[in-house]
N, C-alpha and C positions, 0 to 999 in steps of 0.2 A: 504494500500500500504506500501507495507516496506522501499522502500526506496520514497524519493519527487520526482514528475515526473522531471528529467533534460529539462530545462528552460535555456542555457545558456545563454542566451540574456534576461535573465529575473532577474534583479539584484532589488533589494527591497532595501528601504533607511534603512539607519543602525539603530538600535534604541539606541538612548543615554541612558546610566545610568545603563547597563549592568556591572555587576563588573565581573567577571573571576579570581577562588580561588580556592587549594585543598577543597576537599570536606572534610566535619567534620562527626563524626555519626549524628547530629542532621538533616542533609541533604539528609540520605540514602533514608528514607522513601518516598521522593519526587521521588528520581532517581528509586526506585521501581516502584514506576508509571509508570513511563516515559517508562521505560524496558516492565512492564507487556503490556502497550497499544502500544508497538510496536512487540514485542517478542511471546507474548501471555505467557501463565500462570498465574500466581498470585501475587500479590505485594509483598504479606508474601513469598513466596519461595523465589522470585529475592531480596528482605532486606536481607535474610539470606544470598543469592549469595553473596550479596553484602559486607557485612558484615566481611565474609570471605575472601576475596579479600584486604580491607582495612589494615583488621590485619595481612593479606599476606605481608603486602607494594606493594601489587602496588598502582597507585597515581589516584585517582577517584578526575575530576577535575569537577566544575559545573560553571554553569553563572546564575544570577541571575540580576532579575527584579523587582524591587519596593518590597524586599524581599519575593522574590517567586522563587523557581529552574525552570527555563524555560531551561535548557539544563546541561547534564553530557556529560563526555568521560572519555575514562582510558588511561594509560602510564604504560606498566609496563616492566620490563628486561624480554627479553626470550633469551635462550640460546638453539635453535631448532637442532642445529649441535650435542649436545650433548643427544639429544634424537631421533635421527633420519634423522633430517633435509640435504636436500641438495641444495645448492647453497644458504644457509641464513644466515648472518652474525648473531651472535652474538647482541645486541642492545639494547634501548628501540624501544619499538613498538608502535604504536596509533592503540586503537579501540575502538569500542565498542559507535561512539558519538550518541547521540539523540538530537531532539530540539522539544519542544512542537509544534505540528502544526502550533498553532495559531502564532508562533514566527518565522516561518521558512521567509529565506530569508531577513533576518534585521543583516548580519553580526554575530548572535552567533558563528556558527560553525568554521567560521572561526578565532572569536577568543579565541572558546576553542581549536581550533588545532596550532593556533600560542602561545597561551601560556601551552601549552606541548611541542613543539618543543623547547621553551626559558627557562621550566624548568631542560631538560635534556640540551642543549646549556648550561647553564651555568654551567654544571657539566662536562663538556668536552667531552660530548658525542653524537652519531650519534642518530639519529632520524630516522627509517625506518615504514612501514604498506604496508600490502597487501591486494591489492584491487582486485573484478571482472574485468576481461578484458573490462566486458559493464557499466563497472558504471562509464560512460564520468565525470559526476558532480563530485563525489570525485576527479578523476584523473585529473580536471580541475581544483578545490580548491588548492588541494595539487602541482601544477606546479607554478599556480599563487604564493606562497609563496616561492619558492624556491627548494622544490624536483626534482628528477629526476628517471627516470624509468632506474632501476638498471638489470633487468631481467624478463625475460619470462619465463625462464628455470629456476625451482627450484622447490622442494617438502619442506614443511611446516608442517610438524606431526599435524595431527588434525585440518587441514583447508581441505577443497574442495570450489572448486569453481564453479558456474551453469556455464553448459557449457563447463566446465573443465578447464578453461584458466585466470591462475589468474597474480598479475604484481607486483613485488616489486620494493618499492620504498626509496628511501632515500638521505636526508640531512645531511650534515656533521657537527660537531661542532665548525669549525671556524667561520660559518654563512656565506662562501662565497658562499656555494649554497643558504642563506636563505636570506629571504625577512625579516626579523621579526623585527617590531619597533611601539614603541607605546604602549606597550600591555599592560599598566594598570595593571597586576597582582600584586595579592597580595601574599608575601614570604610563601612560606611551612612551617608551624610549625618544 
């Protein structure tokens, strides 16, 4: 299943001792995993993706457990207007998150999505992702913290959506749409 069946009344105790940190190279080969058993292909191609991504700058964040990567996500700037886009600001973006099965629903995801939201927030900047119209559980994660559904109306160079119907969202950098407190991260190199 590619995404975890939506359970919203089904909230799981949080698991203590999670730390949430940019990702180093010593950590890709984990989040290779992670990609390949949900994405499908091969661990060695998604390293390499990965890889390349990193030295890109964008910001590959991961959470980890009694040190072991139980969850990645990315953050990176797209500037979609200037490649086509219509109706999409400019921004960082969230995607790309995973969480190993055995971990889902103990709080990861949500505080690898709250501490990308706090790393771009503290650079003074918006926080947006676009989501499927049916993927209640993101669009619920992401409200619970402070987002708001910004448009229906828009094209995204290089996204489609099943169904055709997808939903941008976004937080602002003052935090008055954000929820975000607590978050344990540790600073960007």
């Amino acid at each position: 299943m590619y995404f975890a069946e939506y359970t919203p009344d089904d909230h799981g105790r949080p698991l203590p001792g999670v730390q949430v940190r940019p990702a180093v190279m010593e950590d890709l080969p984990a989040c290779a995993v992670l990609l390949a058993s949900r994405d499908g292909g091969t661990a060695s191609s998604w390293l390499s993706r990965l890889r390349i991504w990193l030295v890109a700058g964008q910001l590959l964040f991961v959470a980890v457990h009694q040190g072991k990567v139980v969850g990645y996500a990315r953050l990176a700037w797209q500037t979609p207007g200037a490649i086509g886009g219509r109706n999409v600001p400019d921004g960082y973006y969230l995607s790309g998150i995973i969480v190993a099965p055995e971990f889902r629903r103990r709080g990861i995801g949500r505080a690898l999505t709250k501490a990308r939201c706090a790393w771009a927030r503290d650079r003074g900047r918006r926080t947006y992702f676009v989501v499927n119209a049916t993927n209640h559980a993101s669009m619920d994660l992401h409200r619970e913290i402070g987002f708001r559904e910004l448009t229906r109306d828009f094209d995204f160079p290089g996204v489609t959506f099943t169904g055709g119907e997808g939903v941008l969202f976004g937080a602002d950098a003052s935090g008055e749409w954000q929820n975000i407190t607590q978050l344990g991260v540790v600073a960007a190199r």
